[in-house]
N, C-alpha and C positions, 0 to 999 in steps of 0.2 A: 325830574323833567328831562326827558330828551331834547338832543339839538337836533333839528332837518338842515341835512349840509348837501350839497352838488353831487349827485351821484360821480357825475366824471373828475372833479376836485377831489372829490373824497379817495380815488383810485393813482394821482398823480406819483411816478414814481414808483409805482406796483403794478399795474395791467396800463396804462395811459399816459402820454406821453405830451408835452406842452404844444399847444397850439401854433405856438411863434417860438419859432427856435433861432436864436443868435443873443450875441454877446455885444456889448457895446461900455465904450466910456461914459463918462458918466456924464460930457458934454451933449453927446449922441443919443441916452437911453431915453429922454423926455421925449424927442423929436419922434424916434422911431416907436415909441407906445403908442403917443398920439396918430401916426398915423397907420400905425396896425388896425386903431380902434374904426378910424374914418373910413378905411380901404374895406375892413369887412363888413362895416355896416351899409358901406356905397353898394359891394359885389351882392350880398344878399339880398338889397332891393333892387339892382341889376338882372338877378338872375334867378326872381322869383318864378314860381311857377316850371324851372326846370329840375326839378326834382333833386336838388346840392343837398346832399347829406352832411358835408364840413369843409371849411376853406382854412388854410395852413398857409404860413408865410415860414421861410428859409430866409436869412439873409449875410452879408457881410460888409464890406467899407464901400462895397460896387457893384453889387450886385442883388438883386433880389427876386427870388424864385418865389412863385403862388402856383398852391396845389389845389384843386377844384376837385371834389371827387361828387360824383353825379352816376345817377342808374341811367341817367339819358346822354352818356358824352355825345352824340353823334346831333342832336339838336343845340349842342354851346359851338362844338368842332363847326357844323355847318356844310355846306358843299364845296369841298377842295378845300378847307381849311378856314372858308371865309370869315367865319365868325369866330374863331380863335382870334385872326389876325385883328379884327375890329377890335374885337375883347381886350385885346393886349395895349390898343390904342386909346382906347377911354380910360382903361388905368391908367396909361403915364400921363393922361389930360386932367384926370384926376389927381393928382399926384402935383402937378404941375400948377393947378388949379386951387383946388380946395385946400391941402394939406399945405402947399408953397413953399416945397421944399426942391433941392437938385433933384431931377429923375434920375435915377438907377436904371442897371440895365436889366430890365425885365424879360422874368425867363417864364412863361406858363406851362403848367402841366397841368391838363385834365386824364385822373382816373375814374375810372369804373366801377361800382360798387356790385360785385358778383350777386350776392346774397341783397337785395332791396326788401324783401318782407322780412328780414332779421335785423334792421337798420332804423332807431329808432325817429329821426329823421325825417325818413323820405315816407316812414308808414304815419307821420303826424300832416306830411303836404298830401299823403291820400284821402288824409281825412278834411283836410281844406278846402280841396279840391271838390270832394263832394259837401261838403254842408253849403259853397259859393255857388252850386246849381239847385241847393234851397231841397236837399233832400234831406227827409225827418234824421234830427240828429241821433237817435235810439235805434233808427237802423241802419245808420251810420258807423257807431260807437260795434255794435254788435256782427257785422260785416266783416270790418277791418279787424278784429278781435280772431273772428275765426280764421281770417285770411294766412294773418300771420303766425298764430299757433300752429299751421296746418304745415308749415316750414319746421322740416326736422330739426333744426340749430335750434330753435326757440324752445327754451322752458315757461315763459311766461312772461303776461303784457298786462298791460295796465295804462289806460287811457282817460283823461281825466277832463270832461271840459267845464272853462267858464263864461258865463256872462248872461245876455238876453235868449236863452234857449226857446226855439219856437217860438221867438215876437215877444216874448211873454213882455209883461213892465219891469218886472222886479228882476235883477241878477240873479241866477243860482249856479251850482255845480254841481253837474251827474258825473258820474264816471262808472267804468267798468274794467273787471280783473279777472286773468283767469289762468291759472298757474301760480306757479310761486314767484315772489321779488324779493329776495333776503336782500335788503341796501344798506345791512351793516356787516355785510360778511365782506372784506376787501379782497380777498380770491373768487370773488363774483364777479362773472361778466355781465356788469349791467350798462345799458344804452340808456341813455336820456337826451330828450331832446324836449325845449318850446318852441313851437310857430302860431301864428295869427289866422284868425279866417276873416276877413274885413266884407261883414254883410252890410246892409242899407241902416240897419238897424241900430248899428254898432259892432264893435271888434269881439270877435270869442275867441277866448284864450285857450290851447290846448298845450297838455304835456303829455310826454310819452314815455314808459320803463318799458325795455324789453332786457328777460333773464335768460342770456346763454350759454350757461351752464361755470360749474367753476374753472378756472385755470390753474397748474398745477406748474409747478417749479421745471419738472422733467417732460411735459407738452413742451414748454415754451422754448427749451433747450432745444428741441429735436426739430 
């Protein structure tokens, strides 16, 4: 019997890298897991709908930097900056608030995701996007399928939903593949991501693999 383990877990230390990067005593490491855990589950209901591929925290004894990386920076940035600067302000309210602890000095960085149809992420909020204006989910599934194959970096996708599909009563799960997904080879660049689609109905669950290609020792070097 095989084990199913986290494509990006399974990768830690080989092609991927920790989410929350810093070091803490051992007075400190409770306080700051907890609110890694609050702050990103705050920002990605904060900042649904704007296409966030992964949020990163950097931190030290005084400091803490959040990385937003987005195919849409220019709608979180806002006009002259405005909604960064908001942004930055409900985190330390947040912070201040919920978590209640000293606020740090918070530092934001949003990047840019070049490639969004190779991003396993922002092609599952494509698919949110559309099943939440109540379009058939098979030609949904099949859309975004070729959208992103159609991207030269992509070896192959794989999109899986669950729940009440089409109103139905009973939960099921369709999905569709098309290409290759080796997720036991760890020099595989696989993406994985889950997000939600929240219809009238009820919540549908989506995941998403996309395979681009292996990484090699002497790529990564250079």
């Amino acid at each position: 019997m095989s084990h199913t383990v986290h494509p990006y877990a399974h990768r830690l230390g080989i092609l991927r890298d920790w989410k929350s990067r810093w070091f803490a005593r051992d007075a400190k490491f409770r306080e700051f897991l907890k609110t890694d855990v609050l702050l990103r589950r705050y920002l990605q209901m904060r900042l649904r709908g704007m296409y966030v591929s992964g949020i990163e925290f950097e931190r030290n004894e005084k400091n803490l930097r959040v990385i937003i990386k987005t195919s849409r920076p220019g709608v979180i940035i806002g006009r002259s900056g405005e909604g960064s600067t908001r942004l930055k302000n409900d985190i330390a309210e947040f912070l201040r608030r919920k978590a209640k602890m000293k606020v740090p000095e918070i530092r934001l960085d949003i990047e840019e995701v070049r490639s969004p149809e190779s991003n396993a992420a922002i092609i599952g909020h494509m698919v949110v996007e559309a099943l939440e204006k109540r379009l058939p989910f098979r030609r949904v599934l099949k859309q975004t399928v070729e959208k992103a194959m159609a991207n030269r970096d992509v070896k192959g996708v794989r999109i899986a939903l669950a729940g009440r599909l089409g109103g139905a009563d009973m939960a099921r799960k369709e999905e569709l593949k098309k290409g290759r997904i080796p997720l036991q080879t760890f020099r595989a660049d696989i993406d994985f991501a889950r997000v939600e689609a929240r219809l009238p109905l009820g919540i549908i669950g989506i995941k998403v693999w996309v395979y681009r290609g292996d990484v090699f020792e002497d790529e990564k070097k250079k």
